[in-house]
ZAZADREN-496693 format. One record per residue (C-alpha): residue in three letters; x, y, z. Coordinates in nm, 4 decimals, always signed. Each point is the difference from the previous one (the first is absolute). Layout:
<'Ala',<X,Y,Z>>
...
This chain:
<'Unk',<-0.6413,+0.7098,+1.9586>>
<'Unk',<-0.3007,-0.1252,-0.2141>>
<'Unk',<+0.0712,-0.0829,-0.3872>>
<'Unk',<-0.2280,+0.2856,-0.0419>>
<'Unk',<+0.1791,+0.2355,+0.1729>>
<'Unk',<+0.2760,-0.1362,-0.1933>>
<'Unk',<-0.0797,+0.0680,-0.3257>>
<'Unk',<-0.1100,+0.3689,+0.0805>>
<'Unk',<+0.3426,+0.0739,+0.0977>>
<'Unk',<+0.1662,-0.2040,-0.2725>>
<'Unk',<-0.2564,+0.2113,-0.2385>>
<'Unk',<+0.1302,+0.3035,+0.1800>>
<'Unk',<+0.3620,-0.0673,-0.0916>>
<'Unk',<-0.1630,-0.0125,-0.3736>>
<'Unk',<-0.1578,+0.2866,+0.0202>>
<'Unk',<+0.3596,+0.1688,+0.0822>>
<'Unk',<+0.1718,-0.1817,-0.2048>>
<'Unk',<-0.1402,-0.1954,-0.3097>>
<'Unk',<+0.2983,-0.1906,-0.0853>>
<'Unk',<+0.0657,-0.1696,+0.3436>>
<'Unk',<-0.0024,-0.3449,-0.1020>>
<'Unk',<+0.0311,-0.0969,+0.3834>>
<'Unk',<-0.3476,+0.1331,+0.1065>>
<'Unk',<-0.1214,-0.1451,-0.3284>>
<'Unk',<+0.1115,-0.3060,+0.1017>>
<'Unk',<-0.0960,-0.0343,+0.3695>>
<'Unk',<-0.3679,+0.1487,-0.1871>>
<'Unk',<-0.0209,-0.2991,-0.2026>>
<'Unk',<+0.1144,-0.2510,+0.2718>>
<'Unk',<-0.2478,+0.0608,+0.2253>>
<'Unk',<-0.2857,+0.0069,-0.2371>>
<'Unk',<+0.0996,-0.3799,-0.0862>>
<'Unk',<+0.0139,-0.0582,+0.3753>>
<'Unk',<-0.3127,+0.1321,+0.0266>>
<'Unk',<-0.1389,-0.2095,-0.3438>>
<'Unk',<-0.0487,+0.2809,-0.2087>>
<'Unk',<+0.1627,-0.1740,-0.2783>>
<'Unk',<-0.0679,+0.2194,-0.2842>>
<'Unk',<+0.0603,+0.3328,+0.2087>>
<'Unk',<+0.3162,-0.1486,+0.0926>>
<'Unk',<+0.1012,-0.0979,-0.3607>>
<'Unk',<-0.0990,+0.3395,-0.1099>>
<'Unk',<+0.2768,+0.1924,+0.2978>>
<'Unk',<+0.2407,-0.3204,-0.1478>>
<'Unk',<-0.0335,+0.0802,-0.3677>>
<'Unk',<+0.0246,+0.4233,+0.0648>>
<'Unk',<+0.3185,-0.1031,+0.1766>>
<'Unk',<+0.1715,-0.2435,-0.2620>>
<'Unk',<-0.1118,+0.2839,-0.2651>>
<'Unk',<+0.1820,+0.2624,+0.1456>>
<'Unk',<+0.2587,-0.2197,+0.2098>>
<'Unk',<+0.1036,-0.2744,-0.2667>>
<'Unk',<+0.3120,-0.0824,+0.2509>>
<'Unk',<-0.2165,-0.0338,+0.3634>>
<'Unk',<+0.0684,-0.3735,-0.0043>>
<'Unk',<-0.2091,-0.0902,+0.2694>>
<'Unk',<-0.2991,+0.1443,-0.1370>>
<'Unk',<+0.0407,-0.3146,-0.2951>>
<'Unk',<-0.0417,-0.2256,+0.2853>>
<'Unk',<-0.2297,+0.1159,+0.2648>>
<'Unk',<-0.2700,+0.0279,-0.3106>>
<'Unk',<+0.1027,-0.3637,-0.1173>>
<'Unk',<-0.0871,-0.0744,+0.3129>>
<'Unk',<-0.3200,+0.1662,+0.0309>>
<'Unk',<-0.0995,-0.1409,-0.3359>>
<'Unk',<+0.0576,-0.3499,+0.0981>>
<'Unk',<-0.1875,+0.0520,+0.3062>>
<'Unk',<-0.3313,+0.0968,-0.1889>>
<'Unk',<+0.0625,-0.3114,-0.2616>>
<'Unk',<+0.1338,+0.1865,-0.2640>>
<'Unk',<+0.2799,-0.2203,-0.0305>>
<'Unk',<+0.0893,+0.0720,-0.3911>>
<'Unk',<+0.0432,+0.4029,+0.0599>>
<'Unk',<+0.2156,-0.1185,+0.2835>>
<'Unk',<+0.2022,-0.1737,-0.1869>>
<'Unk',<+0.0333,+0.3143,-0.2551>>
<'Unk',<+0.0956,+0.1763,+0.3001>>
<'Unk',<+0.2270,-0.1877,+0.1514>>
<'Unk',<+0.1816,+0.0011,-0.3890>>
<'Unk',<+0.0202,+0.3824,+0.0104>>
<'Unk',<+0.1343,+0.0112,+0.3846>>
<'Unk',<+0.2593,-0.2642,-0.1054>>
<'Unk',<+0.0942,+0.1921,-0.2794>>
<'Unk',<+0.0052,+0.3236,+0.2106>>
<'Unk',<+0.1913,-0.1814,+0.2459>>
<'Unk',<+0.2887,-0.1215,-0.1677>>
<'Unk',<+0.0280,+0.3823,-0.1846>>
<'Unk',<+0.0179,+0.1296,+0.2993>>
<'Unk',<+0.2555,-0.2547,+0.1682>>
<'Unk',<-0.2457,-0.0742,+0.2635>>
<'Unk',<+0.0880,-0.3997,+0.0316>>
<'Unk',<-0.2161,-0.0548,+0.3782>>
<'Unk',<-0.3225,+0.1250,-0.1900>>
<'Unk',<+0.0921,-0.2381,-0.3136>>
<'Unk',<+0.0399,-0.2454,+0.1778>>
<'Unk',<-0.3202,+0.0304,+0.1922>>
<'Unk',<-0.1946,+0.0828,-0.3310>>
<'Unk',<+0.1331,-0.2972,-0.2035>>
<'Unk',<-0.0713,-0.2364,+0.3240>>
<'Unk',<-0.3570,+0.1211,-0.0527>>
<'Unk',<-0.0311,-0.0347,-0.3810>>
<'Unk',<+0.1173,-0.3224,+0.0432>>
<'Unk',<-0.2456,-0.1313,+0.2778>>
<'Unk',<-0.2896,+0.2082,-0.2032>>
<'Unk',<+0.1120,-0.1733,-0.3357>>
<'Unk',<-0.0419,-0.3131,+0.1183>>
């Protein structure tokens, strides 16, 4: 299946149901495979708005930020993903967050 094809049926699953942080998700990932950086952010930020608890949204935009050289909002993101992660007792995504933040800070 194309990323194209993809993202229609992610945006499908929207269209059904606007809250599904899942498809929003899997939206926004495959825009940042793709490059789309700022499309991607967009899906990421719509997500973490409405989702404040889907941890791994914190970190799969880190990442994407870091990718395109935006290391400093990376670092803000990786902050709030932390802080996300430890409120919502996920330690495996701390851990991977602060191991991040810490290379990044560097």
């Amino acid at each position: 299946m194309s990323t194209t094809d993809k993202i229609a049926g992610l945006r499908e699953i929207l269209a059904l149901d606007p809250k599904n942080s899942f498809a929003r998700y899997g939206i926004a990932v495959e825009l940042a495979n793709r490059g789309e950086v700022e499309a991607a952010m967009a899906e990421f930020n719509q997500l973490l708005k409405s989702d404040p608890d889907y941890t791994a949204g914190y970190f799969m935009s880190a990442q994407t930020l870091s990718r395109a050289g935006r290391t400093q909002e990376a670092i803000e993101r990786l902050k709030l993903g932390i802080s996300c992660a430890a409120r919502t007792g996920n330690r495996h995504a701390l851990s991977e967050m602060q191991g991040m933040l810490d290379e990044l800070a560097r």
